[in-house]
N, CA, C and O atoms as CSV, one atom per row, in Angstrom:
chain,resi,resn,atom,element,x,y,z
A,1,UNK,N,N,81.488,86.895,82.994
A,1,UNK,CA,C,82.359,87.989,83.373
A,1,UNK,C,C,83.419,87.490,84.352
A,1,UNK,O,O,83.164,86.560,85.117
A,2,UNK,N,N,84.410,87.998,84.339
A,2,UNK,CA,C,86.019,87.951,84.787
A,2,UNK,C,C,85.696,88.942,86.021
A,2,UNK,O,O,84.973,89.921,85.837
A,3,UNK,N,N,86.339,88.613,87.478
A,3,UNK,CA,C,87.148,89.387,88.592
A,3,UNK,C,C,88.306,89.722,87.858
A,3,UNK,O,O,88.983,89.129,87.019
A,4,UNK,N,N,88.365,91.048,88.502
A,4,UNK,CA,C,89.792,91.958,88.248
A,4,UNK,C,C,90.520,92.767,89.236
A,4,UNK,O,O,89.710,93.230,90.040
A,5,UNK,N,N,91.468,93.044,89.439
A,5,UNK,CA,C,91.617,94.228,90.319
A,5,UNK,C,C,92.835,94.769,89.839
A,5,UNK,O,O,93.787,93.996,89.736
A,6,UNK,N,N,93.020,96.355,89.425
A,6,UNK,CA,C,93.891,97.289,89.149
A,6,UNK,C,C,94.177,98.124,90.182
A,6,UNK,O,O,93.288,98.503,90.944
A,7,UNK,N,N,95.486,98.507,90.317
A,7,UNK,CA,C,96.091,99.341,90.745
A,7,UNK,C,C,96.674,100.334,90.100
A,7,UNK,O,O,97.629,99.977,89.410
A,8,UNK,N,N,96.401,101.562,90.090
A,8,UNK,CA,C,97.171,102.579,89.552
A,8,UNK,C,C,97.802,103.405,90.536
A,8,UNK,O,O,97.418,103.385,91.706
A,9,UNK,N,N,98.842,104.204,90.103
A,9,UNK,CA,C,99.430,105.360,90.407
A,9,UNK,C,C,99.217,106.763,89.613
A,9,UNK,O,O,99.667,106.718,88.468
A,10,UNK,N,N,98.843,107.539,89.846
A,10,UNK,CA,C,99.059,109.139,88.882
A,10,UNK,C,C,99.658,110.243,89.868
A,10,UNK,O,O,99.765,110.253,91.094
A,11,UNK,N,N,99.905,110.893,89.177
A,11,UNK,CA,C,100.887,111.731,89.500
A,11,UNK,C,C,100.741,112.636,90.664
A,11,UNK,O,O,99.786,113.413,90.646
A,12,UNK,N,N,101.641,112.646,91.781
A,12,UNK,CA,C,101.226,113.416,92.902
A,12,UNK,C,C,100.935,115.012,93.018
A,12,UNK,O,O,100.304,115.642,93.867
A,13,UNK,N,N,101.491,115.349,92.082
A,13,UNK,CA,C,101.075,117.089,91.779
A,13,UNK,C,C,99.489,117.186,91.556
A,13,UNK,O,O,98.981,118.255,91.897
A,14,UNK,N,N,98.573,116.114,90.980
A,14,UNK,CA,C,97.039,116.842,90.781
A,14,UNK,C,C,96.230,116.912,91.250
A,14,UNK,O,O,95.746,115.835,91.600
A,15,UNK,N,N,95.601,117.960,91.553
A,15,UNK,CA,C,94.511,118.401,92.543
A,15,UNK,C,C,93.714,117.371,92.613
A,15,UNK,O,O,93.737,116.447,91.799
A,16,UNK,N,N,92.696,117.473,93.908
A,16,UNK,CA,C,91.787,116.676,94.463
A,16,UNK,C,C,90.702,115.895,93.118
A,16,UNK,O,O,90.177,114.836,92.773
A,17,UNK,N,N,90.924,117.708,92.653
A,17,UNK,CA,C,89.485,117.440,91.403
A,17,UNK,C,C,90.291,116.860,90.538
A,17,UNK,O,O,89.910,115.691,90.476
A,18,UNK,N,N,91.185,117.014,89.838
A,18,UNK,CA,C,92.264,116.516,88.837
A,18,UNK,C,C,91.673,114.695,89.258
A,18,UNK,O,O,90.765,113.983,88.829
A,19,UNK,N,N,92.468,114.571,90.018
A,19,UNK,CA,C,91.886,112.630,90.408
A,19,UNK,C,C,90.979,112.147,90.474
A,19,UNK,O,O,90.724,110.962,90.263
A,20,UNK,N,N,90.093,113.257,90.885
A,20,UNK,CA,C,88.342,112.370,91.310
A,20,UNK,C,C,88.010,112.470,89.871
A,20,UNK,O,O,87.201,111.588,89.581
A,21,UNK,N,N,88.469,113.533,88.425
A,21,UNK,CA,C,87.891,112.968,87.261
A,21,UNK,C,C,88.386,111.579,86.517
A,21,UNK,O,O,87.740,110.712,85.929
A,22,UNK,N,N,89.955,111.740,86.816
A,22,UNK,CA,C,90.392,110.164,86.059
A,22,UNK,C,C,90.058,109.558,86.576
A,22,UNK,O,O,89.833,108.546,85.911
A,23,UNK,N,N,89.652,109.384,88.150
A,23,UNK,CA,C,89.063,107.993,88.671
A,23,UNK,C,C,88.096,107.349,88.627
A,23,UNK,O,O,87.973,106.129,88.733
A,24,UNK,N,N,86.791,108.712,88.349
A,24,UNK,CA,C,85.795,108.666,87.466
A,24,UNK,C,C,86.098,107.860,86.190
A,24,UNK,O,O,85.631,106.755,85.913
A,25,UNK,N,N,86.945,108.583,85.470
A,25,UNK,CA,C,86.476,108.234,83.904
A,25,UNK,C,C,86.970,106.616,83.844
A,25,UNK,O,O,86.462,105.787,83.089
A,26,UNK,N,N,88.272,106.292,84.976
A,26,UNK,CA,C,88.388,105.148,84.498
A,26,UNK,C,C,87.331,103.997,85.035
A,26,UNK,O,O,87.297,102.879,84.522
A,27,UNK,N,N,86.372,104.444,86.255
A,27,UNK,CA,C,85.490,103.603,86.799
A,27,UNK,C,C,84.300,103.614,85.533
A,27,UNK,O,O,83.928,102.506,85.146
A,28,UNK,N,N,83.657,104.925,84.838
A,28,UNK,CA,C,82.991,104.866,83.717
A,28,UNK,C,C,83.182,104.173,82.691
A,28,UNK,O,O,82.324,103.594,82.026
A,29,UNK,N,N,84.775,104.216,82.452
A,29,UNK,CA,C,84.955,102.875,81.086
A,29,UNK,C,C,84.666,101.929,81.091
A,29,UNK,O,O,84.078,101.518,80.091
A,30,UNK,N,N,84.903,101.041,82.195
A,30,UNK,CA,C,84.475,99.605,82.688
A,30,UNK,C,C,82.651,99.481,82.486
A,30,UNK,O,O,82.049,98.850,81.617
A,31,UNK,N,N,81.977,100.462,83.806
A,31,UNK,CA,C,80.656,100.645,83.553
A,31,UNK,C,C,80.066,100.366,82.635
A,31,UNK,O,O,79.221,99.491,82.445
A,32,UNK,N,N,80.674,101.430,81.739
A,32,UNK,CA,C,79.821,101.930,80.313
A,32,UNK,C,C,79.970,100.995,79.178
A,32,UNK,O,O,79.332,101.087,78.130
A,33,UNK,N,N,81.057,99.877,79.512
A,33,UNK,CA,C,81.001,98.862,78.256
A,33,UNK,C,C,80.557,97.187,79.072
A,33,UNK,O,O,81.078,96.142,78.683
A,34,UNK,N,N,79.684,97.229,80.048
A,34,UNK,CA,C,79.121,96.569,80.737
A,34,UNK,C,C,79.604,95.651,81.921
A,34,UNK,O,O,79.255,94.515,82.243
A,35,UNK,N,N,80.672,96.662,82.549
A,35,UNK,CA,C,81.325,96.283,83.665
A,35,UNK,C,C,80.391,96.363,85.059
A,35,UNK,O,O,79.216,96.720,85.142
A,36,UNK,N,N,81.209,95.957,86.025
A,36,UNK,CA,C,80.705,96.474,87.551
A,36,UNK,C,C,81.749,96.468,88.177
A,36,UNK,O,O,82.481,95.521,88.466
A,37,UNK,N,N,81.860,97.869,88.466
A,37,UNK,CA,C,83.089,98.464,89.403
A,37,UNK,C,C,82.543,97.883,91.130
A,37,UNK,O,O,81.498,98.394,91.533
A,38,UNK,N,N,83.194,96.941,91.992
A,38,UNK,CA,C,82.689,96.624,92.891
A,38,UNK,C,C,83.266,97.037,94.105
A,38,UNK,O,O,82.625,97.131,95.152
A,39,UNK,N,N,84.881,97.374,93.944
A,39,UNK,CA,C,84.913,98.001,95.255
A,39,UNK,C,C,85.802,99.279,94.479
A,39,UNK,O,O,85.840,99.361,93.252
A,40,UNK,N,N,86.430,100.148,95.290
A,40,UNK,CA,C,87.219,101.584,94.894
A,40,UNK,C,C,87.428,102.273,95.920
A,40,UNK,O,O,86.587,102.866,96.596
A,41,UNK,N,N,89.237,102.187,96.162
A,41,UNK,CA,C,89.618,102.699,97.285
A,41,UNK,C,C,90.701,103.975,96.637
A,41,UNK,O,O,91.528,103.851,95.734
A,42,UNK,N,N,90.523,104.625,97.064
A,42,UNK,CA,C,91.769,105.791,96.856
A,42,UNK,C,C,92.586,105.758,98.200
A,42,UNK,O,O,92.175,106.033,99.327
A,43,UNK,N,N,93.774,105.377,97.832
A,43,UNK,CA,C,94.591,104.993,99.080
A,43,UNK,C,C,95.627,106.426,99.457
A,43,UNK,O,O,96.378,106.510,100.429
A,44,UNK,N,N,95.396,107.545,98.319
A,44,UNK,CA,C,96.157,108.374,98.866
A,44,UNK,C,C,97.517,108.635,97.870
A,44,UNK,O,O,97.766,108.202,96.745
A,45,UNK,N,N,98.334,109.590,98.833
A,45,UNK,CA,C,99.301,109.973,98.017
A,45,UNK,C,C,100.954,109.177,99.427
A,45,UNK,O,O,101.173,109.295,100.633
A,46,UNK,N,N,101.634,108.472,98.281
A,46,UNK,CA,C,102.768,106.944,99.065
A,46,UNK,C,C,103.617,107.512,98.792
A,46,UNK,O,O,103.519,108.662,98.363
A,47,UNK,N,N,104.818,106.849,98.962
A,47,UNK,CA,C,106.178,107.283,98.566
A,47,UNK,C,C,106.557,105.936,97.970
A,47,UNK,O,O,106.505,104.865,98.574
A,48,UNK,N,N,106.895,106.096,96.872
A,48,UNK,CA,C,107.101,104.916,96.021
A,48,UNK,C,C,108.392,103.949,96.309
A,48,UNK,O,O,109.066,104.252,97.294
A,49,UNK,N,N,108.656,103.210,95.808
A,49,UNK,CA,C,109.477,102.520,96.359
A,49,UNK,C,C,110.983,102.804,95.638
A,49,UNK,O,O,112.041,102.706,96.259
A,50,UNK,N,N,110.880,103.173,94.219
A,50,UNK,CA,C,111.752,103.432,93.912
A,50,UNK,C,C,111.312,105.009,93.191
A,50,UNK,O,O,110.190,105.393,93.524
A,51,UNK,N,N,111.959,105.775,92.409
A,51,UNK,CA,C,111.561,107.332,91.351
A,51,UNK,C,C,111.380,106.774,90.163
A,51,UNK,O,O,112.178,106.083,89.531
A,52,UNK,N,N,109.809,107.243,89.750
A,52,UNK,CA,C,109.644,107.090,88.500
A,52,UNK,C,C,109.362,108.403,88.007
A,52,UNK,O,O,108.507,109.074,88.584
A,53,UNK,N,N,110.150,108.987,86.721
A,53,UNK,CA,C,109.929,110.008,86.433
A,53,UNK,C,C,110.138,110.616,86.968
A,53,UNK,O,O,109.250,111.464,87.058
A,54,UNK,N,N,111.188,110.840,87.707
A,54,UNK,CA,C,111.888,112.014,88.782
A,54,UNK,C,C,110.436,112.280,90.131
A,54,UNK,O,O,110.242,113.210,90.914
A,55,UNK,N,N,109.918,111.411,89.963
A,55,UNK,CA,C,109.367,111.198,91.084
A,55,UNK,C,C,109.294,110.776,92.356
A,55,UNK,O,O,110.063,109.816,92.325
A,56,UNK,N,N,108.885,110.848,93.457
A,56,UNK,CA,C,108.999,109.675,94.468
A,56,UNK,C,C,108.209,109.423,95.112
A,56,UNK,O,O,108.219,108.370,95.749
A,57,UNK,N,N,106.943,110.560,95.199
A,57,UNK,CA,C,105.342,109.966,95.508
A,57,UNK,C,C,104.617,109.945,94.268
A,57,UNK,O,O,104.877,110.412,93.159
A,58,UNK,N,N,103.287,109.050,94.888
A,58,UNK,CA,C,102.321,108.915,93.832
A,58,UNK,C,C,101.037,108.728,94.758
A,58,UNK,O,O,101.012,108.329,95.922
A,59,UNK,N,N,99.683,109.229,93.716
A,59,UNK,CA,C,98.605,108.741,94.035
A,59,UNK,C,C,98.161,107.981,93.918
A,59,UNK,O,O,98.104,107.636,92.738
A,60,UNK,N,N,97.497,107.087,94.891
A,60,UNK,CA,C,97.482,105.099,95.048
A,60,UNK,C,C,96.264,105.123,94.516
A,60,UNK,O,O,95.726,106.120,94.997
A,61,UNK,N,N,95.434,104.525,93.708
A,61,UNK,CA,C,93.933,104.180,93.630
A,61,UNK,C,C,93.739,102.717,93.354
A,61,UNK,O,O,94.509,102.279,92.499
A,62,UNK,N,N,92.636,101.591,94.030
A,62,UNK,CA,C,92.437,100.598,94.036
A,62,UNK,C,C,91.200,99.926,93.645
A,62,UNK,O,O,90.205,99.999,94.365
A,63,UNK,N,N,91.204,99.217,92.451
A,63,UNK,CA,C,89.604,99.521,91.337
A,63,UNK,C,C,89.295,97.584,91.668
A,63,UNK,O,O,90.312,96.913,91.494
A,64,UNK,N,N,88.225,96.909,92.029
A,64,UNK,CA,C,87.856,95.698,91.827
A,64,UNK,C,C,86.855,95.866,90.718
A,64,UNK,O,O,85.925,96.661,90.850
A,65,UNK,N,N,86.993,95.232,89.760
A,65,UNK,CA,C,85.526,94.810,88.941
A,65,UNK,C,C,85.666,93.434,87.894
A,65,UNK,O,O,86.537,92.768,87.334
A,66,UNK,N,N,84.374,93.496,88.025
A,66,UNK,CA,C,84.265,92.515,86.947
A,66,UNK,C,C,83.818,93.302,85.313
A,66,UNK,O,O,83.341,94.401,85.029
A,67,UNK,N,N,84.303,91.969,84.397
A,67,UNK,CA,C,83.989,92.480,83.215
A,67,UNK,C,C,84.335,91.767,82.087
A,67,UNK,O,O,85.310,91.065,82.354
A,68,UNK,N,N,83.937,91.619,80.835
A,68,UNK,CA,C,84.609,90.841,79.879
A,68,UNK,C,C,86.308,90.807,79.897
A,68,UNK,O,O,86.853,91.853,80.252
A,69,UNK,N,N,86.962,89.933,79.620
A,69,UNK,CA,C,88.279,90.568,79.284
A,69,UNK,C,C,88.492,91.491,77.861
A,69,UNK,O,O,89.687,91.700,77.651
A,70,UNK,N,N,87.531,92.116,76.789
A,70,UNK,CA,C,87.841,93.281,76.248
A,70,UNK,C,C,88.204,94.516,76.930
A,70,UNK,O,O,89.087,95.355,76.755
A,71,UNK,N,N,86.773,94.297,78.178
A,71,UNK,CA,C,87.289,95.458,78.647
A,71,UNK,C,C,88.458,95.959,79.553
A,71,UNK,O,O,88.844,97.110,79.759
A,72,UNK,N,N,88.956,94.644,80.085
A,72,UNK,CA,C,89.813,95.037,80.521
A,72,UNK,C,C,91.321,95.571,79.712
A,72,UNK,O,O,92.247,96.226,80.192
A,73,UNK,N,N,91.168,95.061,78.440
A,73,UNK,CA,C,91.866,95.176,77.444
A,73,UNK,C,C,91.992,96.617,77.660
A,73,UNK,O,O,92.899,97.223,78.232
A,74,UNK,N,N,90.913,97.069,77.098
A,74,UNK,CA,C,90.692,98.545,76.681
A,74,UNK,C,C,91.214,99.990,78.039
A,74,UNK,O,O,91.579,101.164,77.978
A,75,UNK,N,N,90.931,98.897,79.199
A,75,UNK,CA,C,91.504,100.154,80.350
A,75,UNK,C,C,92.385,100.021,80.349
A,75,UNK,O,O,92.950,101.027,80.778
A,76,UNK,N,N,93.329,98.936,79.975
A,76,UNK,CA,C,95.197,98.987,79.704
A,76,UNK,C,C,95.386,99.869,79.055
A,76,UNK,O,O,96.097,100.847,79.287
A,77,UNK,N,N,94.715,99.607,78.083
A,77,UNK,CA,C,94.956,100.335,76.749
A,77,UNK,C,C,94.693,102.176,77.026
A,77,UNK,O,O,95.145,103.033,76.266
A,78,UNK,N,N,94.132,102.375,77.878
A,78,UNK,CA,C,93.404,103.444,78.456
A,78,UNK,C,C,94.849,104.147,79.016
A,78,UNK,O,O,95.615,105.015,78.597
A,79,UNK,N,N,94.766,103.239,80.237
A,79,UNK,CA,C,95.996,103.871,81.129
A,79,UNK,C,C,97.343,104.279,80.173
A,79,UNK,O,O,97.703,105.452,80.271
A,80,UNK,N,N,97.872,103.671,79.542
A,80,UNK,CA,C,98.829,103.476,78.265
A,80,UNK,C,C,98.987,105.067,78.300
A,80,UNK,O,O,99.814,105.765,78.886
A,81,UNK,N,N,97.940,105.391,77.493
A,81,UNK,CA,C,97.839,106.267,76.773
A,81,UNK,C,C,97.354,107.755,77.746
A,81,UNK,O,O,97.316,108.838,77.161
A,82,UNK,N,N,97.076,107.681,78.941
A,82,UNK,CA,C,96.976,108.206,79.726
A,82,UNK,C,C,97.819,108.987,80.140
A,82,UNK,O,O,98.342,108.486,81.136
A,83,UNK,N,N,98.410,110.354,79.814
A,83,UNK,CA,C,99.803,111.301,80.835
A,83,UNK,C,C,99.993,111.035,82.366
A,83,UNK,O,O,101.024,110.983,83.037
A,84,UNK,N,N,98.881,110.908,82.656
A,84,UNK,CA,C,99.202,111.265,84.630
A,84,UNK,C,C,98.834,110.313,85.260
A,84,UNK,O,O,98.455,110.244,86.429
A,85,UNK,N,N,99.018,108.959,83.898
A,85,UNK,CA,C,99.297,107.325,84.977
A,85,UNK,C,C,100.599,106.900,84.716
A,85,UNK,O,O,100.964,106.367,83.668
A,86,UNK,N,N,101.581,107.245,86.089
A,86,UNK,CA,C,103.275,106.833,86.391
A,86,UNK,C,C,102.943,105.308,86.051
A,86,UNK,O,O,103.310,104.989,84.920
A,87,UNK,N,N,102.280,104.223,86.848
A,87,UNK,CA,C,102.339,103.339,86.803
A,87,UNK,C,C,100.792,102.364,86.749
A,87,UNK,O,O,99.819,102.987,87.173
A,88,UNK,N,N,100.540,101.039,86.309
A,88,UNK,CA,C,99.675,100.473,86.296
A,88,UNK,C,C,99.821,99.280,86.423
A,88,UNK,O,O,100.863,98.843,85.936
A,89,UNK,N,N,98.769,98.143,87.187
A,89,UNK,CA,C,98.704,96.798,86.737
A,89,UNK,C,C,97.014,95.962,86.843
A,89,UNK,O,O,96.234,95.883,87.792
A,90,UNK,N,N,96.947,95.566,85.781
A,90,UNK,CA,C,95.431,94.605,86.107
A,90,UNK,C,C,95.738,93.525,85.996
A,90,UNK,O,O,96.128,93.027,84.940
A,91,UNK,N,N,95.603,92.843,87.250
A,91,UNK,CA,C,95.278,91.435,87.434
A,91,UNK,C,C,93.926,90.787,87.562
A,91,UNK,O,O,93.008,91.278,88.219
A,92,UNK,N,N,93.846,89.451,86.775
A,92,UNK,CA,C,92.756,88.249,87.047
A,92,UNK,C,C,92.378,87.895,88.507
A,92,UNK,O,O,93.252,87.240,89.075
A,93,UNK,N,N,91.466,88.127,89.119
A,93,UNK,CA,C,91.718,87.282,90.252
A,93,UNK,C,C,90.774,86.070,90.218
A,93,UNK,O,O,89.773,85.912,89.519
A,94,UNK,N,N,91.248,85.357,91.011
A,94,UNK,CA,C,90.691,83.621,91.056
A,94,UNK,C,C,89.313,84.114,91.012
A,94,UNK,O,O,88.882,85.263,91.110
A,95,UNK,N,N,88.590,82.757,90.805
A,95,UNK,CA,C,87.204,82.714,90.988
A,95,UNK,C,C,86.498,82.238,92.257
A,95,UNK,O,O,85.268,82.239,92.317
């Protein structure tokens, strides 16, 4: 298994509960296809650096895990397709 760490953004309009489920579901995807989510910070709602989507805040969330690289495939692929992720990135980290 691969270190990872993602950063997302979603959208600053959604309720408390609205976030704690995508943050859920995206910590469950990893889980559930034999990941380990190892650390998870919700950093809050930022002011972005530039407007995305006529935006200019966002909600920060900060995911470490390990996992095959399918799965990390598949949470790209996740977020992608996701409405209320403005922005995303997963990086490798060293070993």
């Amino acid at each position: 298994m691969r270190s990872y760490e993602t950063m997302y953004i979603l959208k600053p309009e959604l309720s408390e509960e609205a976030v704690g489920e995508l943050v859920d579901k995206f910590k469950n995807l990893v889980e559930n296809h034999g990941g380990e989510v190892t650390k998870l910070e919700k950093w809050g709602k930022r002011r972005l650096a530039y407007e995305i989507a006529h935006r200019r805040e966002g909600f920060y969330v900060v995911m470490q895990f390990k996992a095959a690289p399918e799965v990390a495939q598949e949470l790209d692929r996740v977020f992608r397709i996701t409405e209320d992720v403005l922005r995303h990135i997963i990086v490798k980290m060293a070993a």
